[in-house]
N, CA, C and O atoms as a GROMACS GRO file, in nm:
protein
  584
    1UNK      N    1  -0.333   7.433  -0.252
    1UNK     CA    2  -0.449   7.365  -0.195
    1UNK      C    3  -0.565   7.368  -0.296
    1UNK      O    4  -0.600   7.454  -0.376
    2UNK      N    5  -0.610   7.252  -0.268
    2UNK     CA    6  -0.785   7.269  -0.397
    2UNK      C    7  -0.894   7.271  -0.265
    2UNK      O    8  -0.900   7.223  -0.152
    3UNK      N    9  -0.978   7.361  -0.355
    3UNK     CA   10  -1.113   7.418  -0.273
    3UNK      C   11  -1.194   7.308  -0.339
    3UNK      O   12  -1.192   7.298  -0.461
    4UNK      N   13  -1.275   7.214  -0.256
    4UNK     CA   14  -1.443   7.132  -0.289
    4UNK      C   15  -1.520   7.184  -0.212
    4UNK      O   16  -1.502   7.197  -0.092
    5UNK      N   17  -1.620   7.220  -0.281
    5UNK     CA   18  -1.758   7.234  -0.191
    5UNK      C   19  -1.801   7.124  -0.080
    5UNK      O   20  -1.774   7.004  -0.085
    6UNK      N   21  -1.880   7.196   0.030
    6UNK     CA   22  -1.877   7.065   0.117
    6UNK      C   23  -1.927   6.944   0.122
    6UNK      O   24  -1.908   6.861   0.211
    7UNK      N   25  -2.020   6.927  -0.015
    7UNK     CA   26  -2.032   6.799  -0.027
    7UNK      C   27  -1.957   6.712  -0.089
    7UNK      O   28  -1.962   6.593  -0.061
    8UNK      N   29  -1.860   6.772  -0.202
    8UNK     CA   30  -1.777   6.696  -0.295
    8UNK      C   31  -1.625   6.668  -0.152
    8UNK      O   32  -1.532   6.587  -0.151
    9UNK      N   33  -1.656   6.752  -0.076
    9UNK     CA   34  -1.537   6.700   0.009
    9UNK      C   35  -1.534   6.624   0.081
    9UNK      O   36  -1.434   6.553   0.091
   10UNK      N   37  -1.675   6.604   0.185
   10UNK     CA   38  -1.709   6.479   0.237
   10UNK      C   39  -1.703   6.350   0.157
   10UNK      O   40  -1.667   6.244   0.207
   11UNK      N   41  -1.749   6.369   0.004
   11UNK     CA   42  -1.766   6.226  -0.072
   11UNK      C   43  -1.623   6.217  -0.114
   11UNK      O   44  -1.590   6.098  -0.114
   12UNK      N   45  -1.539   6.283  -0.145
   12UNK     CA   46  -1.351   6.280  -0.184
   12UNK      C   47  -1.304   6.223  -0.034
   12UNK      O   48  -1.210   6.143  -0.041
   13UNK      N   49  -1.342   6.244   0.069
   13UNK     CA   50  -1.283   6.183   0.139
   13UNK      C   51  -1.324   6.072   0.204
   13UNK      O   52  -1.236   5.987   0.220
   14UNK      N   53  -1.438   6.047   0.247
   14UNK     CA   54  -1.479   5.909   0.246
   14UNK      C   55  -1.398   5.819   0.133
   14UNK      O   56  -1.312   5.735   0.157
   15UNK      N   57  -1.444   5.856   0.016
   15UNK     CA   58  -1.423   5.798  -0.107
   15UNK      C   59  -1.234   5.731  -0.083
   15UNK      O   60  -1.201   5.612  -0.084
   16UNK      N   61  -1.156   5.834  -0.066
   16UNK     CA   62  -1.022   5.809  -0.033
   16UNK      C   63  -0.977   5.752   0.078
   16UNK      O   64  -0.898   5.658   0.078
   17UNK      N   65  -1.032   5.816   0.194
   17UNK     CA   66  -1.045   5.710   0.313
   17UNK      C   67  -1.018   5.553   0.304
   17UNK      O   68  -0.926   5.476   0.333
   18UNK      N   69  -1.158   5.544   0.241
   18UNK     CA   70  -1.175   5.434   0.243
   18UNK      C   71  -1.129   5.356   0.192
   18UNK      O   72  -1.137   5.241   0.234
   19UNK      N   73  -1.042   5.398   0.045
   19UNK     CA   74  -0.942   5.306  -0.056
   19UNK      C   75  -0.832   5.233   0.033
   19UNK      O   76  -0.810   5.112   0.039
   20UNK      N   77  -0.755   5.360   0.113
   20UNK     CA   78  -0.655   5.340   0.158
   20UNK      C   79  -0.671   5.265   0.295
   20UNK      O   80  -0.574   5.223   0.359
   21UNK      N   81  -0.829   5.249   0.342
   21UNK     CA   82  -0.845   5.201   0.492
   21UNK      C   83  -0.840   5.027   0.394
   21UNK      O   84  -0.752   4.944   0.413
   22UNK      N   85  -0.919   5.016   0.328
   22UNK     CA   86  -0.906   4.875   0.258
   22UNK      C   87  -0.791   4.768   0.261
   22UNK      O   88  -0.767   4.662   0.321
   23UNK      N   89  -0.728   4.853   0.162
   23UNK     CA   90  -0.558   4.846   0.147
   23UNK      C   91  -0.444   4.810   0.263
   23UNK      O   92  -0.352   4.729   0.249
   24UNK      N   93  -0.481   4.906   0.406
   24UNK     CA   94  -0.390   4.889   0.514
   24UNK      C   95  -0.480   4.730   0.538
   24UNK      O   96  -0.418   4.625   0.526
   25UNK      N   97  -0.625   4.731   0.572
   25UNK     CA   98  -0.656   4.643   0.635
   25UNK      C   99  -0.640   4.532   0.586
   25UNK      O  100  -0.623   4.439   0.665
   26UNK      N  101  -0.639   4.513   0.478
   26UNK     CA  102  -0.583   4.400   0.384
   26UNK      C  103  -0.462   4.376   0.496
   26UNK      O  104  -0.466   4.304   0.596
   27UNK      N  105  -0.358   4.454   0.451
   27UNK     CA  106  -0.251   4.404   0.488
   27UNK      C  107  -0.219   4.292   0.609
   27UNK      O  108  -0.172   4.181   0.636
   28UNK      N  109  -0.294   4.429   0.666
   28UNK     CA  110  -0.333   4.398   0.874
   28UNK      C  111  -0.379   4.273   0.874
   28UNK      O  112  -0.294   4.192   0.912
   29UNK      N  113  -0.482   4.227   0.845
   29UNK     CA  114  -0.523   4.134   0.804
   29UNK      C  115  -0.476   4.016   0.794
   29UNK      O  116  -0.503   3.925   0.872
   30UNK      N  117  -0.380   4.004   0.667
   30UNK     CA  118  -0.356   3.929   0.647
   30UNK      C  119  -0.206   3.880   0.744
   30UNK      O  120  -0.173   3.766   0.776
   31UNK      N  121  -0.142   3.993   0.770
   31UNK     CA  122  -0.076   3.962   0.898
   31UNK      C  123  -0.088   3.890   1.044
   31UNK      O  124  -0.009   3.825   1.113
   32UNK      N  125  -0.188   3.921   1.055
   32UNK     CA  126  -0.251   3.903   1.176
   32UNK      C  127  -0.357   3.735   1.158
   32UNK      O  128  -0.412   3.684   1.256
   33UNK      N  129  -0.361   3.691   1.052
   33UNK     CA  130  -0.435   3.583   1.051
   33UNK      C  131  -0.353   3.503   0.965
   33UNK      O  132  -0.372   3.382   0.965
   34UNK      N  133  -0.266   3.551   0.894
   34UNK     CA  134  -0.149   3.435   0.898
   34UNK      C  135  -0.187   3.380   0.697
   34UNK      O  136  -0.136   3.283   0.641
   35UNK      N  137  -0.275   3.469   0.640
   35UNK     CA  138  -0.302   3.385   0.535
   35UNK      C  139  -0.270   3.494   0.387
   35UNK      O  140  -0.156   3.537   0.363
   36UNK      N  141  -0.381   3.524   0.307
   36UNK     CA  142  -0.336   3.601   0.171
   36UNK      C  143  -0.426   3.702   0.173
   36UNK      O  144  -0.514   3.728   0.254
   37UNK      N  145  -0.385   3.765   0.057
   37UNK     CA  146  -0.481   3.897   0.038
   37UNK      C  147  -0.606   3.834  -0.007
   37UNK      O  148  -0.706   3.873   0.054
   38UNK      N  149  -0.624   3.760  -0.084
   38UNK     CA  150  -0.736   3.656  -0.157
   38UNK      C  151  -0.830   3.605  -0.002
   38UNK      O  152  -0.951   3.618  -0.018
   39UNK      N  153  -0.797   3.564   0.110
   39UNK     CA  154  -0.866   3.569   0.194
   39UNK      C  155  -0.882   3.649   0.272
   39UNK      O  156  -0.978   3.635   0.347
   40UNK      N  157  -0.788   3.777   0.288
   40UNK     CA  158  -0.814   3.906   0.384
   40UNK      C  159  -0.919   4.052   0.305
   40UNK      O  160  -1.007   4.118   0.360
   41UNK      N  161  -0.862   4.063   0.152
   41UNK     CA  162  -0.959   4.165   0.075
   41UNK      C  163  -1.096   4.159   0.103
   41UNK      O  164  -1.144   4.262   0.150
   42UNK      N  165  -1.169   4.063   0.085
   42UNK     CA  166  -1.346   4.026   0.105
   42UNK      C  167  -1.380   4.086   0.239
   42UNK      O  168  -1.465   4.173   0.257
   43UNK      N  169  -1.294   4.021   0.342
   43UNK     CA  170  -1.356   4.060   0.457
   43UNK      C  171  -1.333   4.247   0.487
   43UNK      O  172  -1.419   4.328   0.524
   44UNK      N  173  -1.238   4.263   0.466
   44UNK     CA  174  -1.148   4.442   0.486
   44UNK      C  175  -1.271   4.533   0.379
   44UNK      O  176  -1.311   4.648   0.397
   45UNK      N  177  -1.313   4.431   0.258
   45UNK     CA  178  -1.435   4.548   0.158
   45UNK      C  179  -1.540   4.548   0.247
   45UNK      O  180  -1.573   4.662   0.280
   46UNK      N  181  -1.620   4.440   0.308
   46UNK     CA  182  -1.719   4.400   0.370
   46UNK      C  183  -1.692   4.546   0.491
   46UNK      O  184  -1.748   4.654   0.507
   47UNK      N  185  -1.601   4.490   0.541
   47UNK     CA  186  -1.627   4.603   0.674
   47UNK      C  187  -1.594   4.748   0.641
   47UNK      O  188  -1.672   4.831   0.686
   48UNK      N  189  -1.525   4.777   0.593
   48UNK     CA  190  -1.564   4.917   0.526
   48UNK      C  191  -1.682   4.928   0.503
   48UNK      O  192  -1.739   5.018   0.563
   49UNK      N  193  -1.754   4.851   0.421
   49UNK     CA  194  -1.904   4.903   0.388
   49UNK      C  195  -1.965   4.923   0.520
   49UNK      O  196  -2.029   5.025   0.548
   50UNK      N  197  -1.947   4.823   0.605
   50UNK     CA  198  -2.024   4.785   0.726
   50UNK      C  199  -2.019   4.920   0.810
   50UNK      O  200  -2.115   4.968   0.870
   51UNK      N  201  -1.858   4.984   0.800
   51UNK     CA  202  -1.751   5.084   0.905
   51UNK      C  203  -1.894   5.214   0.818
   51UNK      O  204  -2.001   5.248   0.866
   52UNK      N  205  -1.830   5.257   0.677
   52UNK     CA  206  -1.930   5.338   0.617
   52UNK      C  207  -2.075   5.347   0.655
   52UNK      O  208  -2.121   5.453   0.699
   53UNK      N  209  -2.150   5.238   0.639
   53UNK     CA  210  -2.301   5.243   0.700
   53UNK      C  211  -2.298   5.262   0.810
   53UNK      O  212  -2.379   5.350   0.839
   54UNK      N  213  -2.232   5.217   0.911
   54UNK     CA  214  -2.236   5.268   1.049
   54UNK      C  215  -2.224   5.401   1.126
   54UNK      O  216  -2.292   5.451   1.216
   55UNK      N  217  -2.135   5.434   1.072
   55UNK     CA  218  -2.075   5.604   1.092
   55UNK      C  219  -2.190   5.689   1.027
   55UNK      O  220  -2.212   5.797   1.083
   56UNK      N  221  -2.254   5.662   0.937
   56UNK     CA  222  -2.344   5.718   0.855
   56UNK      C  223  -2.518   5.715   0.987
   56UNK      O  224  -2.580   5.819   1.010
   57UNK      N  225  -2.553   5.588   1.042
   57UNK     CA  226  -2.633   5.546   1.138
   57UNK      C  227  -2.566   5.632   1.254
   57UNK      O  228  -2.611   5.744   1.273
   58UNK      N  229  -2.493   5.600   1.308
   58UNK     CA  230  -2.440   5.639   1.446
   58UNK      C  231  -2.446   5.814   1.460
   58UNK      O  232  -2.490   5.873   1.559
   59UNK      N  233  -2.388   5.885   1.330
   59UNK     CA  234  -2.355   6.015   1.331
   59UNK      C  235  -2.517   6.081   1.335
   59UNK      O  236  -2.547   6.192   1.378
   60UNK      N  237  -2.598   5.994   1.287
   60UNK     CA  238  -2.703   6.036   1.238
   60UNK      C  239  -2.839   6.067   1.408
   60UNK      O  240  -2.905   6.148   1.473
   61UNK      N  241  -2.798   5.936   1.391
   61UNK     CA  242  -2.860   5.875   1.583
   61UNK      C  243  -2.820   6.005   1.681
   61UNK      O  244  -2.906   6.074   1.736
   62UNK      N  245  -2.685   6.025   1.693
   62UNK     CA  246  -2.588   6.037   1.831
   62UNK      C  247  -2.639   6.261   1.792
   62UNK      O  248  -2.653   6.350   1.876
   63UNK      N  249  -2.649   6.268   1.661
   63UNK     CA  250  -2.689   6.434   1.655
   63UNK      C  251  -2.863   6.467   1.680
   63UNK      O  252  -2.907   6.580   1.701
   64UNK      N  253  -2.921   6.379   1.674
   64UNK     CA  254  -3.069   6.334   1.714
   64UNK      C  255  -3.050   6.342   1.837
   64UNK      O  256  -3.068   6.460   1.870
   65UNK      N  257  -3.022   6.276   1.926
   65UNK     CA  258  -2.998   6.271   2.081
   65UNK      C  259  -2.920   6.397   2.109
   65UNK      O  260  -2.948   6.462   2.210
   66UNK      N  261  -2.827   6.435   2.030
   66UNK     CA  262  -2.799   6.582   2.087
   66UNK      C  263  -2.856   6.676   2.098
   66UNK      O  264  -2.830   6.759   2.185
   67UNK      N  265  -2.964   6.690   1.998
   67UNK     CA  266  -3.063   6.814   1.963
   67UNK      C  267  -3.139   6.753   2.088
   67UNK      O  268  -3.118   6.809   2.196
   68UNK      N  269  -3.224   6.648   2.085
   68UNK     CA  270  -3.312   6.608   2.190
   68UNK      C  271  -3.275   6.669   2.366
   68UNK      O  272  -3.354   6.708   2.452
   69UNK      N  273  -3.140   6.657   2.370
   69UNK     CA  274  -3.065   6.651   2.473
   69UNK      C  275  -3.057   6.798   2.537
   69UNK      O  276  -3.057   6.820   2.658
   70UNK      N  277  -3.050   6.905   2.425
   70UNK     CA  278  -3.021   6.997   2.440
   70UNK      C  279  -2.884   7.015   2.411
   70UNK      O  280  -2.851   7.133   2.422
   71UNK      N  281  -2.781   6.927   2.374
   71UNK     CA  282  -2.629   6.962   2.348
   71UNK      C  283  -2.630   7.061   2.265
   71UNK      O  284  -2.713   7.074   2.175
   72UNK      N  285  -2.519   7.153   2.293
   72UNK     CA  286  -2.477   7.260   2.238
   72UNK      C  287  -2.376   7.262   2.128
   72UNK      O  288  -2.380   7.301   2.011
   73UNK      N  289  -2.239   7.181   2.241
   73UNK     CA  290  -2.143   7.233   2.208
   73UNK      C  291  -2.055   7.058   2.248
   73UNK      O  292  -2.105   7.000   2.345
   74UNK      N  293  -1.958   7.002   2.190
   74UNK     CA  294  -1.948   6.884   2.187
   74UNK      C  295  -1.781   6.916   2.236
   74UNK      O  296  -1.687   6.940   2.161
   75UNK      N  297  -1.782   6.906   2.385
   75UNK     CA  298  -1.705   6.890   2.496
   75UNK      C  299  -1.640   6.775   2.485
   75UNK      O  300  -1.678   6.661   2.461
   76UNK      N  301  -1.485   6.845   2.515
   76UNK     CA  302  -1.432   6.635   2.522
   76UNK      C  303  -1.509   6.549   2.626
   76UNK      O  304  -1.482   6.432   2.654
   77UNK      N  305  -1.577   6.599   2.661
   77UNK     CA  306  -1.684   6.412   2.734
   77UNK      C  307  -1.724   6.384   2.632
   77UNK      O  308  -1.704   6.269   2.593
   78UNK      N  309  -1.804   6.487   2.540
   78UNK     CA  310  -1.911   6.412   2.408
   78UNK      C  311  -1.848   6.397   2.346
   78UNK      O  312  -1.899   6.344   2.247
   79UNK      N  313  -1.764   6.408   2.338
   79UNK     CA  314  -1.635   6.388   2.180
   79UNK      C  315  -1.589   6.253   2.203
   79UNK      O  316  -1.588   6.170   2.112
   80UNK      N  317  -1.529   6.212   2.385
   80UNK     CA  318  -1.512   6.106   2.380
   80UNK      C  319  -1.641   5.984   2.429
   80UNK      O  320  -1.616   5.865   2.444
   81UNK      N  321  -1.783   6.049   2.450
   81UNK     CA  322  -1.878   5.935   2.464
   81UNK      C  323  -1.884   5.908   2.313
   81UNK      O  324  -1.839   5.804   2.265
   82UNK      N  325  -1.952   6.021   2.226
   82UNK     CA  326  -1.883   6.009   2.110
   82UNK      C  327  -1.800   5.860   2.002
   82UNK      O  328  -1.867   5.786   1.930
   83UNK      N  329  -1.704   5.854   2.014
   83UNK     CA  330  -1.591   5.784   1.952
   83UNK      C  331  -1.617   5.683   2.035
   83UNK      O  332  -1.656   5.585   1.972
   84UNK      N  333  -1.613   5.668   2.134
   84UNK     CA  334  -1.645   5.527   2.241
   84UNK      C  335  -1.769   5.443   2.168
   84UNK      O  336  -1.762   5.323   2.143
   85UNK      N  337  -1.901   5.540   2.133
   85UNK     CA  338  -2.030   5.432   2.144
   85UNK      C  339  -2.003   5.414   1.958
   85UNK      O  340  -2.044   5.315   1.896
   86UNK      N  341  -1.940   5.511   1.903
   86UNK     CA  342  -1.916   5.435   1.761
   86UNK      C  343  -1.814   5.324   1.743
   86UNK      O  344  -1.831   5.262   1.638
   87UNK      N  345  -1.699   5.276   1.828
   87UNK     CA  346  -1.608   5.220   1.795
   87UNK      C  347  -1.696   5.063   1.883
   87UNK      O  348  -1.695   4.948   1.839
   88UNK      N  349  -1.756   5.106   1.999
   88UNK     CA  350  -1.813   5.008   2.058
   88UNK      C  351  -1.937   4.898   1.940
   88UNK      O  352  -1.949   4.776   1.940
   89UNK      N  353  -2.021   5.016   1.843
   89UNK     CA  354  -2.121   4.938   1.762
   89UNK      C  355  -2.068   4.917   1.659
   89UNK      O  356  -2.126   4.852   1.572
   90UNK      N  357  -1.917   4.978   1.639
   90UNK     CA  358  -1.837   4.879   1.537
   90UNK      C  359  -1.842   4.734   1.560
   90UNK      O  360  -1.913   4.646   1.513
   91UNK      N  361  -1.700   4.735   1.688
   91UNK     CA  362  -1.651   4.622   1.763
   91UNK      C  363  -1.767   4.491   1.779
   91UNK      O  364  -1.750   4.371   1.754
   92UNK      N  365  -1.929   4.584   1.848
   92UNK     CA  366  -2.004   4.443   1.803
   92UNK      C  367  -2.051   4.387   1.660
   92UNK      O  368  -2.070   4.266   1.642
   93UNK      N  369  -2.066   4.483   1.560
   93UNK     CA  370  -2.058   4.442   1.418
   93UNK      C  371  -1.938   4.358   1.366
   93UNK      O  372  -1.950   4.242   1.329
   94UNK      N  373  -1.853   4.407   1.367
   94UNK     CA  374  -1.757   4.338   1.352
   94UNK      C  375  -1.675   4.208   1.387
   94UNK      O  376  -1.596   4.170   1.301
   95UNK      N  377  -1.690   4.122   1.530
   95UNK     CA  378  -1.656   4.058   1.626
   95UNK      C  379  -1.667   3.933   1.527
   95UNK      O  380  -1.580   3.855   1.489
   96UNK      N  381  -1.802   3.939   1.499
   96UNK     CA  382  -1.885   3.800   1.464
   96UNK      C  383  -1.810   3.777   1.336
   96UNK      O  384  -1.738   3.677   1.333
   97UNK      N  385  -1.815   3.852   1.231
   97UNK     CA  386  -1.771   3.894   1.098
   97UNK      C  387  -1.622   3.810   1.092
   97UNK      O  388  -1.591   3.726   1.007
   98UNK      N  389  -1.550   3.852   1.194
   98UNK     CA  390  -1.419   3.817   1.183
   98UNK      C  391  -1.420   3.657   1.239
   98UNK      O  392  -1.358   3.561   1.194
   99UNK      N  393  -1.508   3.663   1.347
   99UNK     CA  394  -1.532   3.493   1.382
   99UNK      C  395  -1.555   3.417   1.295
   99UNK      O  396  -1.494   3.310   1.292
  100UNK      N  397  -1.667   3.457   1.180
  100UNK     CA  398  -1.676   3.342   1.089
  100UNK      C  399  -1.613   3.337   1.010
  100UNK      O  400  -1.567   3.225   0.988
  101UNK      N  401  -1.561   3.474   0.896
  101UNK     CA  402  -1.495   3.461   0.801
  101UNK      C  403  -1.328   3.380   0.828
  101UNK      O  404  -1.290   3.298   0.745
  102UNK      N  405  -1.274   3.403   0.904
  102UNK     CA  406  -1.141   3.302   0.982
  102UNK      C  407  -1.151   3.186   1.020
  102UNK      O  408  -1.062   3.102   1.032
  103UNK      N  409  -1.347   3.168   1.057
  103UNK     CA  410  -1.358   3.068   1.161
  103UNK      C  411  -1.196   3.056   1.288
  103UNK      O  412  -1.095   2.986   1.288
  104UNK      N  413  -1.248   3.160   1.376
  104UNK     CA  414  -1.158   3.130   1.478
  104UNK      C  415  -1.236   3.210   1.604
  104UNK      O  416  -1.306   3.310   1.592
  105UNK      N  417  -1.206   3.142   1.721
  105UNK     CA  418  -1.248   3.229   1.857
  105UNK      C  419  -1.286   3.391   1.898
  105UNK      O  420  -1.222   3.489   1.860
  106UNK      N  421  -1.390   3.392   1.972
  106UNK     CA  422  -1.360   3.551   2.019
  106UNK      C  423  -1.249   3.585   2.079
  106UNK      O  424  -1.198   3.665   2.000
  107UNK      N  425  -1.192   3.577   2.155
  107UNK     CA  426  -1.060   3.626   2.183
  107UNK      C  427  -0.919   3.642   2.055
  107UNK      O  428  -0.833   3.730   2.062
  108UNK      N  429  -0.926   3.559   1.970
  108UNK     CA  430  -0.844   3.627   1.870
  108UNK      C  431  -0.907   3.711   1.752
  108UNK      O  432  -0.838   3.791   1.689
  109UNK      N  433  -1.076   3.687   1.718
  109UNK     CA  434  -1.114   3.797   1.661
  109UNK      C  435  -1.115   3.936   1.737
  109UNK      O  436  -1.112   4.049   1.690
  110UNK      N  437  -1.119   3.900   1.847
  110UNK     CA  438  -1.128   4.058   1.984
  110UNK      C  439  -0.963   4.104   1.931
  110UNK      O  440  -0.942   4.221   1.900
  111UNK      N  441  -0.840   3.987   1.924
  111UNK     CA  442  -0.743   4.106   1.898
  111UNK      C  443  -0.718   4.138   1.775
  111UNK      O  444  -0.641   4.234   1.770
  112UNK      N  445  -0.755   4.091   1.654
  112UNK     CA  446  -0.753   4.160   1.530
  112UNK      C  447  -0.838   4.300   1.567
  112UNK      O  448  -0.778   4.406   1.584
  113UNK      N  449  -0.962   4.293   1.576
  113UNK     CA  450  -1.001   4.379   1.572
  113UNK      C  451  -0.973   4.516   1.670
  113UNK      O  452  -1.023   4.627   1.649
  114UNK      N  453  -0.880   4.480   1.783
  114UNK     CA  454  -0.822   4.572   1.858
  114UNK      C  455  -0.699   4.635   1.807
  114UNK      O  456  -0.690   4.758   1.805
  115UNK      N  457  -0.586   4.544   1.755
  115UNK     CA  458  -0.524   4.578   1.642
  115UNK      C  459  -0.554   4.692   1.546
  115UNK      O  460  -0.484   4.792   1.529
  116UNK      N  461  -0.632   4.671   1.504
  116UNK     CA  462  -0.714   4.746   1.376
  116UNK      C  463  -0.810   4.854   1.428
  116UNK      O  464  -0.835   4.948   1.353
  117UNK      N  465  -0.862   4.850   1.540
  117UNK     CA  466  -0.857   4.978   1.595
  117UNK      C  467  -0.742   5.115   1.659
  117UNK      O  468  -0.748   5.237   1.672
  118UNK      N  469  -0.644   5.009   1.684
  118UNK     CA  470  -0.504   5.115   1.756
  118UNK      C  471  -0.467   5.146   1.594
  118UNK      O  472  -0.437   5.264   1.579
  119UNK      N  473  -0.464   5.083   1.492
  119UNK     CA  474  -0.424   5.116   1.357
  119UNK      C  475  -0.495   5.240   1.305
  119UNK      O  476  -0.443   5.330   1.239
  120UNK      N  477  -0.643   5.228   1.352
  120UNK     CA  478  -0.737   5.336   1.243
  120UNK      C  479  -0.705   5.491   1.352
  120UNK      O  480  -0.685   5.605   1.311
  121UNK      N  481  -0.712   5.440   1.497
  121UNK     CA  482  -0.671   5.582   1.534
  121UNK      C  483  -0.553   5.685   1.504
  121UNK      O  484  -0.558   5.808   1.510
  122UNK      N  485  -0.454   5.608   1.474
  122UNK     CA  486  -0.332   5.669   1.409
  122UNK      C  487  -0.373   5.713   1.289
  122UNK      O  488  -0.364   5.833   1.265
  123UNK      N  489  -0.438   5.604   1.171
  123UNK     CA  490  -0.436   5.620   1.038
  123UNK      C  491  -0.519   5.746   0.993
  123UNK      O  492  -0.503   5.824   0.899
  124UNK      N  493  -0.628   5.739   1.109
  124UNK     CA  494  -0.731   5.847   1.082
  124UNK      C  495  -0.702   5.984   1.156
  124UNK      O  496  -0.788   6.057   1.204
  125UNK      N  497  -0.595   6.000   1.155
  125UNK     CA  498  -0.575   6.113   1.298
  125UNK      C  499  -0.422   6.177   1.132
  125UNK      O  500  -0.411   6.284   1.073
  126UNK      N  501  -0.364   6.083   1.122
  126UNK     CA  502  -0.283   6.129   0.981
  126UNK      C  503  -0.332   6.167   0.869
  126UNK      O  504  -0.281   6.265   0.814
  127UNK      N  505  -0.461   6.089   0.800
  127UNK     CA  506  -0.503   6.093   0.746
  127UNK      C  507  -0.577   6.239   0.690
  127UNK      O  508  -0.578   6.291   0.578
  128UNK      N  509  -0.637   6.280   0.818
  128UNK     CA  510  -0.729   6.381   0.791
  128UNK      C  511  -0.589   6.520   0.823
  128UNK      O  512  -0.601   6.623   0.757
  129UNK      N  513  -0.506   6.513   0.893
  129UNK     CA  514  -0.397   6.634   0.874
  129UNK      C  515  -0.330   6.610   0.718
  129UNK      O  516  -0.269   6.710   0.682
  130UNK      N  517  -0.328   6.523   0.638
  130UNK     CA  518  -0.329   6.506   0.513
  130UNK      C  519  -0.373   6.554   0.413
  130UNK      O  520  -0.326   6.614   0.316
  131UNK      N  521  -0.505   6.510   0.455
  131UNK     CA  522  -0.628   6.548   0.341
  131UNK      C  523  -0.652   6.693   0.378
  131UNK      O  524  -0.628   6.774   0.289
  132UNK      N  525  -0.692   6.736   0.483
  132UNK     CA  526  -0.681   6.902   0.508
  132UNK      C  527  -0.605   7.041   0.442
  132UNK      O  528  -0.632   7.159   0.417
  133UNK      N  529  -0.501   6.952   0.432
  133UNK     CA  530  -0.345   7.038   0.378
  133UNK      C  531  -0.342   7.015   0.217
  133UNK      O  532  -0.267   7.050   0.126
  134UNK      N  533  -0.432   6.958   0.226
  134UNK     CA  534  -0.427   6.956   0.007
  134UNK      C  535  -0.620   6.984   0.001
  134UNK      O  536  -0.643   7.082  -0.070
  135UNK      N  537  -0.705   6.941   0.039
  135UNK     CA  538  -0.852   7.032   0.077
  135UNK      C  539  -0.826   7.142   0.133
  135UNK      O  540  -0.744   7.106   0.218
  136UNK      N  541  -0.838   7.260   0.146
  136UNK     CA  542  -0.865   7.370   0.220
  136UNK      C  543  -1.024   7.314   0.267
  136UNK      O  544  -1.100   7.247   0.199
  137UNK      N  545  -1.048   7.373   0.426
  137UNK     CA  546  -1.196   7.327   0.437
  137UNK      C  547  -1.297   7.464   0.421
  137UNK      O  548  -1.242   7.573   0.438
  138UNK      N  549  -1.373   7.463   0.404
  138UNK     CA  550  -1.492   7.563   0.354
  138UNK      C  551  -1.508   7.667   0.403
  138UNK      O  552  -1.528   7.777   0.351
  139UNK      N  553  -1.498   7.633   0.520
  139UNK     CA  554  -1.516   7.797   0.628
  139UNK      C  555  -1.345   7.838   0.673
  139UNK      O  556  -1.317   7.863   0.790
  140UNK      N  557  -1.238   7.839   0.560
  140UNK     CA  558  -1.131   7.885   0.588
  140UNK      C  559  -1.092   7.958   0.424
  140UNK      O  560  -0.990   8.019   0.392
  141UNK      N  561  -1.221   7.922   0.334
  141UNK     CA  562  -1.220   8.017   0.180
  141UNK      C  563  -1.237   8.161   0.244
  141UNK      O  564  -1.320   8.197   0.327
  142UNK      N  565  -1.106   8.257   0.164
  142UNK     CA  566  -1.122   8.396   0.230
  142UNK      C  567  -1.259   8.435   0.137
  142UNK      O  568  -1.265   8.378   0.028
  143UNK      N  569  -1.382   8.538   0.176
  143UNK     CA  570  -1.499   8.568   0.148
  143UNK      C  571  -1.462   8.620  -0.021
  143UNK      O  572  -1.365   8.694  -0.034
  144UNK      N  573  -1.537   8.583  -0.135
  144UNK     CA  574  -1.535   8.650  -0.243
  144UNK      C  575  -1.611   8.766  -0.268
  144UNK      O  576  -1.733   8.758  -0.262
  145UNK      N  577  -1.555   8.878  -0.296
  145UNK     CA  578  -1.638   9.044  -0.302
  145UNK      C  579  -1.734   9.018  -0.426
  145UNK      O  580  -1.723   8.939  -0.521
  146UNK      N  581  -1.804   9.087  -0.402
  146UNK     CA  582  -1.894   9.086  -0.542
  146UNK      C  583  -1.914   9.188  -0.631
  146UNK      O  584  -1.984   9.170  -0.730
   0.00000   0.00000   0.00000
């Protein structure tokens, strides 16, 4: 296993994340809309950035309201209000994005992008038992004596 400090590990994995979220979505993409990588890549970079800035806003927002709130301790309700109100201010970021760049209806941008959500929950649920097992995470370094 390699040890990163916790910031080089957050940016290694975003950083990797995101190569490989590109890459699938490409694919997805281009499956699902019937055309090439040349028209699926642009849109799959775009929303990554979009997916990245958001998670970055949302995580930022949703721990603001927790402190405000008094939250303690992040209970599967908050875990799943949580994942709900980020996948939800995806889904409306995204909706439009896929409407124009395809030019095609909400209802078939609604199922790409539902698609590609049942995709990222798997991808990101593998992903991070992945990256874990070759990262050791920070608070599992045994203490160094001095």
């Amino acid at each position: 296993m390699f040890y990163l400090s916790p910031i080089k590990r957050r940016i290694t994995y975003v950083v990797l994340f995101e190569i490989f979220a590109v890459l699938f979505s490409t694919i997805i993409l281009m499956i699902l809309s019937g055309g090439n990588a040349q028209g699926s890549l642009p849109i799959a970079i775009a929303v990554s950035a979009l997916a990245v800035a958001w998670n970055y806003i949302y995580n930022t927002l949703f721990e603001s309201w927790e402190r405000r709130s008094g939250v303690f301790a992040r209970t599967v309700k908050i875990r799943c209000i949580h994942a709900a109100g980020f996948e939800a201010g995806l889904l409306a970021a995204t909706l439009p994005l896929y409407m124009l760049w395809y030019n095609i209806g909400v209802y078939k941008a609604f199922t790409m992008v539902a698609a590609l959500l049942v995709f990222f929950l798997i991808y990101t649920f593998i992903f991070t038992l992945l990256f874990d097992t070759v990262f050791e995470l920070p608070n599992q370094r045994e203490p160094q004596s001095a």
